[in-house]
C-alpha positions as CSV (number, residue, x, y, z in Angstrom):
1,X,0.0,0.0,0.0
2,X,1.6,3.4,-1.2
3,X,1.6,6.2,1.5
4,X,-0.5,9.1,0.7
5,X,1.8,12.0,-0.3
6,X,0.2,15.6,0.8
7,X,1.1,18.6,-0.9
8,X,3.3,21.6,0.0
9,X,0.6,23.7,-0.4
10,X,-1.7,21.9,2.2
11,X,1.3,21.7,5.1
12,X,1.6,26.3,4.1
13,X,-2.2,26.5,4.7
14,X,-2.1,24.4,8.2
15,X,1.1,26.4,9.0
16,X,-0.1,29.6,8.1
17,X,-3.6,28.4,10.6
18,X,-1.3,27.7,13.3
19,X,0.8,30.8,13.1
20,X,-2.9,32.7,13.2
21,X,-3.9,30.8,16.2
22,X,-0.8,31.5,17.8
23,X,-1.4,35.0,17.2
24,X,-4.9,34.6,18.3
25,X,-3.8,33.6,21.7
26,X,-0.9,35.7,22.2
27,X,-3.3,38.7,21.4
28,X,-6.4,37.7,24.2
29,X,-3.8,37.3,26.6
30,X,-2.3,41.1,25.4
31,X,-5.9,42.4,25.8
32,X,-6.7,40.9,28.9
33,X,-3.1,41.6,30.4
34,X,-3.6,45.3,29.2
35,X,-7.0,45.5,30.5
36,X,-8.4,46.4,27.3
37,X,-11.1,43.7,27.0
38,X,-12.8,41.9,29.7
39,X,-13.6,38.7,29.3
40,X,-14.5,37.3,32.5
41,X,-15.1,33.6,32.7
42,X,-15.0,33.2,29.0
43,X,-11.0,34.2,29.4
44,X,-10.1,30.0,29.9
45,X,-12.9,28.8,27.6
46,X,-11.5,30.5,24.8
47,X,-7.9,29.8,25.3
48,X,-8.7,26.1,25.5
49,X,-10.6,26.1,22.6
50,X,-8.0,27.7,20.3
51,X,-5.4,25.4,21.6
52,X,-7.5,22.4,20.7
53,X,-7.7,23.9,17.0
54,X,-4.3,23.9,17.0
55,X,-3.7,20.4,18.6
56,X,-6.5,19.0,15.6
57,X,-4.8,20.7,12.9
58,X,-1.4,19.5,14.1
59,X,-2.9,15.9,14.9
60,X,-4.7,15.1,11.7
61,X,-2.1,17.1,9.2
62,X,1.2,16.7,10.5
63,X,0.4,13.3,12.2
64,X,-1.2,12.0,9.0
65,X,-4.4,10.9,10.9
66,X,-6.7,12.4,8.1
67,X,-5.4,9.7,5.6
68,X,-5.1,7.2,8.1
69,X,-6.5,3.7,8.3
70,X,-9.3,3.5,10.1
71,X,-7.4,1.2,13.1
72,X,-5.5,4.4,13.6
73,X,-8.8,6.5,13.9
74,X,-10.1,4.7,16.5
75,X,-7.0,4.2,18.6
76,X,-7.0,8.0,18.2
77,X,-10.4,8.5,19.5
78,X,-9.9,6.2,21.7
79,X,-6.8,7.4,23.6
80,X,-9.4,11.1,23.4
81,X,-11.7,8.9,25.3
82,X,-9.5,7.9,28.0
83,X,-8.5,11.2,28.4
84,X,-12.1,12.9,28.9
85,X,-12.9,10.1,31.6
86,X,-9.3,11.1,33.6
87,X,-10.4,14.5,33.5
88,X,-13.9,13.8,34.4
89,X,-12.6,12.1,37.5
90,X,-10.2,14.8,38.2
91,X,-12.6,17.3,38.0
92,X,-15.3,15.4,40.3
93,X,-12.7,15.0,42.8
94,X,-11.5,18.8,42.6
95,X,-15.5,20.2,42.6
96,X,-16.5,18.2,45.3
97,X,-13.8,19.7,47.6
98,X,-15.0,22.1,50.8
99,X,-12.3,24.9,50.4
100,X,-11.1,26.4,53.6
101,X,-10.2,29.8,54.3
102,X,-6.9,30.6,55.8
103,X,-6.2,33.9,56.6
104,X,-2.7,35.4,55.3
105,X,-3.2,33.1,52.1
């Protein structure tokens, strides 16, 4: 079976989408650092979510997992899986938490 060969053009276009992200990011932090914009608690959100873009494009160009077989898919989406229920139970176990006050801190 004959690996599928992408074009230059196609790694430009994800680089030049990850070089806008980047600056995406760099900029929100700029205007939230600067007090320009408030975002309040959409600040996290909205960093996360660009750096999951980036993570997809890098994961499915670079990583060849859009012209992959579809074993590889799965073992993708699978290793995704794993990952949301360690985070689920991270997050249970940190929202469940009574948080104390100590004074000085």
């Amino acid at each position: 079976m004959a690996a599928h060969v992408m074009q230059p053009r196609t790694y430009l276009a994800v680089f030049a989408a990850l070089i806008g992200l980047t600056v995406t990011t760099v900029g929100l932090d700029l205007l939230v650092r600067y007090q320009v914009a408030d975002l309040g608690i959409w600040q996290h959100p909205l960093a996360l979510a660009i750096a999951a873009a980036k993570a997809v494009l890098v994961i499915l160009f670079f990583m060849h997992l859009w012209y992959s077989k579809p074993v590889t898919r799965m073992v993708a989406l699978g290793s995704l899986l794993w990952l949301a229920i360690l985070m689920g139970y991270t997050l249970t176990d940190y929202l469940s938490r009574t948080w104390i006050h100590v004074a000085g801190y």
